[in-house]
Each structure stands twice: as structure tokens, then as C-alpha cells.
C-alpha positions as CSV (number, residue, x, y, z in Angstrom):
1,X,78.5,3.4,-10.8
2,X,76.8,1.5,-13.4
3,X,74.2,0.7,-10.7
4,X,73.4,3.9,-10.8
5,X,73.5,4.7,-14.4
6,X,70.8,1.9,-15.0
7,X,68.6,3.2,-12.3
8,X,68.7,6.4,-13.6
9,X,67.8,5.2,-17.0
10,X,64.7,3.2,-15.6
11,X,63.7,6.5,-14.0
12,X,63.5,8.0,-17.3
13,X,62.0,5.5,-19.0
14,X,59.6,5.2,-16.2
15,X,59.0,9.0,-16.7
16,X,59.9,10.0,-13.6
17,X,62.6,12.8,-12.8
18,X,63.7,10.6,-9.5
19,X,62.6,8.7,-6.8
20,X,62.5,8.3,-2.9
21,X,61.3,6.4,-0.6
22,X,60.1,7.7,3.1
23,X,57.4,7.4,5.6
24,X,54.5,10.0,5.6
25,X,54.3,12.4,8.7
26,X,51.6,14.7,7.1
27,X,48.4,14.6,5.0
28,X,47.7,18.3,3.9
29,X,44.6,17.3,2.3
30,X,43.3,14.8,-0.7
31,X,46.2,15.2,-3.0
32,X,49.1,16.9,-1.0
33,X,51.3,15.3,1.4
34,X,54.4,15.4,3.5
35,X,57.2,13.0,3.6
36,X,60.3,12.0,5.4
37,X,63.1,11.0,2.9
38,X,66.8,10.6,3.8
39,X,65.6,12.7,7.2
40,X,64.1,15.7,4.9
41,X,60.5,16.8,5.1
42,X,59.7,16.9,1.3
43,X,55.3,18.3,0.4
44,X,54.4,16.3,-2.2
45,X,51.5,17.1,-4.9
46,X,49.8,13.7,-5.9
47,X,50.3,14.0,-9.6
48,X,47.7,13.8,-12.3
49,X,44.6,14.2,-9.5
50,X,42.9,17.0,-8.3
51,X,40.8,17.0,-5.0
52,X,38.0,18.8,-2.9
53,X,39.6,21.6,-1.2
54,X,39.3,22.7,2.6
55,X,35.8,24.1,2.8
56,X,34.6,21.9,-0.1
57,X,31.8,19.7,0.0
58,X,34.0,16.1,0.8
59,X,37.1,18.2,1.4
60,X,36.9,16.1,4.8
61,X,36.3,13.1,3.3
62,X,38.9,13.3,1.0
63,X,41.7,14.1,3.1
64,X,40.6,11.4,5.2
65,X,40.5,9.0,2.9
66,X,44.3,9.7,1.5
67,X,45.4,9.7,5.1
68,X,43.9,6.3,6.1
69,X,45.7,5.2,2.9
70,X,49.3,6.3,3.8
71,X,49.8,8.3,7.1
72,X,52.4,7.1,8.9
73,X,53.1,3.9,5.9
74,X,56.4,3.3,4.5
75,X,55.9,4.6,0.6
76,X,57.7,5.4,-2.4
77,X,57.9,8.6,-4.6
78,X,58.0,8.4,-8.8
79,X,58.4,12.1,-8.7
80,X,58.1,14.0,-12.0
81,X,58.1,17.3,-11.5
82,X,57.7,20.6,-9.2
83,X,55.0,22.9,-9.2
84,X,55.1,26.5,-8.3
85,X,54.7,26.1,-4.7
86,X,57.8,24.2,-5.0
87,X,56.0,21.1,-3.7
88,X,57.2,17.9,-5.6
89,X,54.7,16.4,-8.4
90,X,54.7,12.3,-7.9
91,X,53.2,9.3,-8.3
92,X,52.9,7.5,-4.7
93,X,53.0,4.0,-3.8
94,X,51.7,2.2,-1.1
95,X,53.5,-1.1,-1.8
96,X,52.0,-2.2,-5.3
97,X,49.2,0.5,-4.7
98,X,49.0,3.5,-6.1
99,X,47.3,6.3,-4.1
100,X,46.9,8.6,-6.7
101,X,44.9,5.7,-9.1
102,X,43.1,4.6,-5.6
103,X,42.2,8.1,-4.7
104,X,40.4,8.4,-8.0
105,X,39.0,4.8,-7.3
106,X,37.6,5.0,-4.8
107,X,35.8,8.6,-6.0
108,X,37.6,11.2,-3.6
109,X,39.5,12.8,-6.2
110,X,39.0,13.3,-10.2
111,X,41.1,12.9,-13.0
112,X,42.9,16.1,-13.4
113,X,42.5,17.0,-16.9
114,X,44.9,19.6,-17.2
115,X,47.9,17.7,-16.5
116,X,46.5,14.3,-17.5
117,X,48.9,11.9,-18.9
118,X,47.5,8.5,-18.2
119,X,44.1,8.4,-19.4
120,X,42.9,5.6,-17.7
121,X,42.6,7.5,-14.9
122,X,39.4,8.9,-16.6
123,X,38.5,5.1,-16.8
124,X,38.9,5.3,-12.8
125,X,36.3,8.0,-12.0
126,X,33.6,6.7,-14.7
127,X,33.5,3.7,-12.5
128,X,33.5,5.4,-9.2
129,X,30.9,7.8,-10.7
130,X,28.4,5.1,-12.0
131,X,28.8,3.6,-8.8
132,X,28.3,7.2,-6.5
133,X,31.2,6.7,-4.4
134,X,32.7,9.2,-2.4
135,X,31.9,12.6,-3.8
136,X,30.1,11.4,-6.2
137,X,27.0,10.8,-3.9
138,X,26.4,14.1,-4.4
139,X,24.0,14.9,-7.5
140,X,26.5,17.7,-8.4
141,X,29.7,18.0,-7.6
142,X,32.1,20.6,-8.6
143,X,35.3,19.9,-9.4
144,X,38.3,22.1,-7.5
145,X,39.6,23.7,-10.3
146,X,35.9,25.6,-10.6
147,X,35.7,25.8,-6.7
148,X,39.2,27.4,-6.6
149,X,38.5,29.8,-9.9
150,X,35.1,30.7,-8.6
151,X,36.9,31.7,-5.1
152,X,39.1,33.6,-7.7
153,X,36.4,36.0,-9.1
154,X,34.6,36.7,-5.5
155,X,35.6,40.6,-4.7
156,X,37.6,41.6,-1.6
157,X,35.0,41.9,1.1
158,X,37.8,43.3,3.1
159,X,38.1,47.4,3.9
């Protein structure tokens, strides 16, 4: 019981709602996952990043990149949060790596702004910027939020 108590208590000082630890059995795309924990299929949302989506320019590359980084690894959840999809927000870790920071790294993802707590993760894409990796190779890319909110405002070309 007091096991317990203290773990919880790290959790919460860690800022994390709970944690799990599971295997990865899906890679949606660059910031959403699937995981087995305790023989439940739980989506997870990468917190604090936001990448290309499907139909994207390095949509592809992105979800490549996340899946050669923990499809089918042994990882662990700092979950936070659930967002209205009910996926669960998290932090995941890849041993002492974490994706979300490495997904940033290594310039297949940004920093997502809006829900931005760790700032550093703007320190992240600056160095993957000046140094053109991933998507930024291309001379202008354009964040998801603006993809997604551009897709947004195109009219119904249905009947």
C-alpha cells in the first residue's frame, strides 16, 4: 500500500496522470500510436508534438520514422491526459529515449505550440531546422495544424 501511494505521488510530481508499460502493435502515423498494456489495446497521442498528416508532404516519412523507433519495442507510457478522440496524451519511452523529444530531433515532427509545456522542445526543432533534417529539407513546410485547418475551410465538393 505505501508502495503504491509513493508511486502515485512520483507520478504527480512527474506530471503525469499514470503510467504503463506495453509493447507497440500499431503506428497510426508520426505522433499516434497503439499499445498493448496489461492485454488492452490503448491509441496513444504523443504528447506535446504535432506531425505531417496522411497526404502531407513527409506524412510517409514521418510515420516511418516513429515506427522504426518503437514498433514492436517494449516502451513505457507517462500519460497525462485524454484528448477528444479519447486517445491517451503521453510521453513515450524507448528505454531512456524519448520518442516524442526524438521525433522532434530528428525533424519529423514540430513542437506543438498549442499544448507546449516543455519548451525545449522548441530548442529541438531549431537544431533539426538549421540542419534540414527530415521535413525540414523542404524550403517550406507547413505545419499540420495549417494543413488540417486549411482542409477545414475547402467546401464540400460532394452533391
Amino acid at each position: 500500500m505505501i508502495k503504491a501511494g509513493i508511486g502515485a505521488i512520483l507520478l504527480l510530481v512527474a506530471g503525469a496522470v499514470f503510467a504503463c508499460s506495453g509493447r507497440v502493435v500499431g503506428v497510426t502515423d508520426g505522433d499516434t500510436i497503439k499499445v498493448l498494456c496489461d492485454r488492452t489495446e490503448v491509441k496513444v497521442r504523443l504528447a506535446e508534438i504535432d506531425a505531417p498528416e496522411r497526404g502531407q508532404p513527409f506524412g510517409a516519412q514521418s510515420k516511418a520514422a516513429l515506427s522504426d523507433l518503437v514498433f514492436g519495442r517494449q516502451i513505457r507510457l507517462d500519460v497525462t491526459d485524454t484528448d477528444r478522440y479519447g486517445r491517451s496524451i503521453a510521453r513515450v519511452w524507448v528505454g531512456r529515449t524519448d520518442a516524442n523529444r526524438e521525433m522532434v530531433r530528428l525533424g519529423y515532427a514540430w513542437a506543438y505550440r498549442k499544448y507546449l509545456t516543455d519548451a525545449t522542445l522548441l530548442d529541438d526543432e531549431a537544431a533539426a531546422q538549421r540542419a534540414r533534417s527530415g521535413l525540414w529539407a523542404d524550403a517550406n513546410p507547413s505545419p499540420p495544424w495549417e494543413f488540417r485547418a486549411q482542409k477545414r475551410k475547402k467546401p464540400n465538393s460532394g452533391g
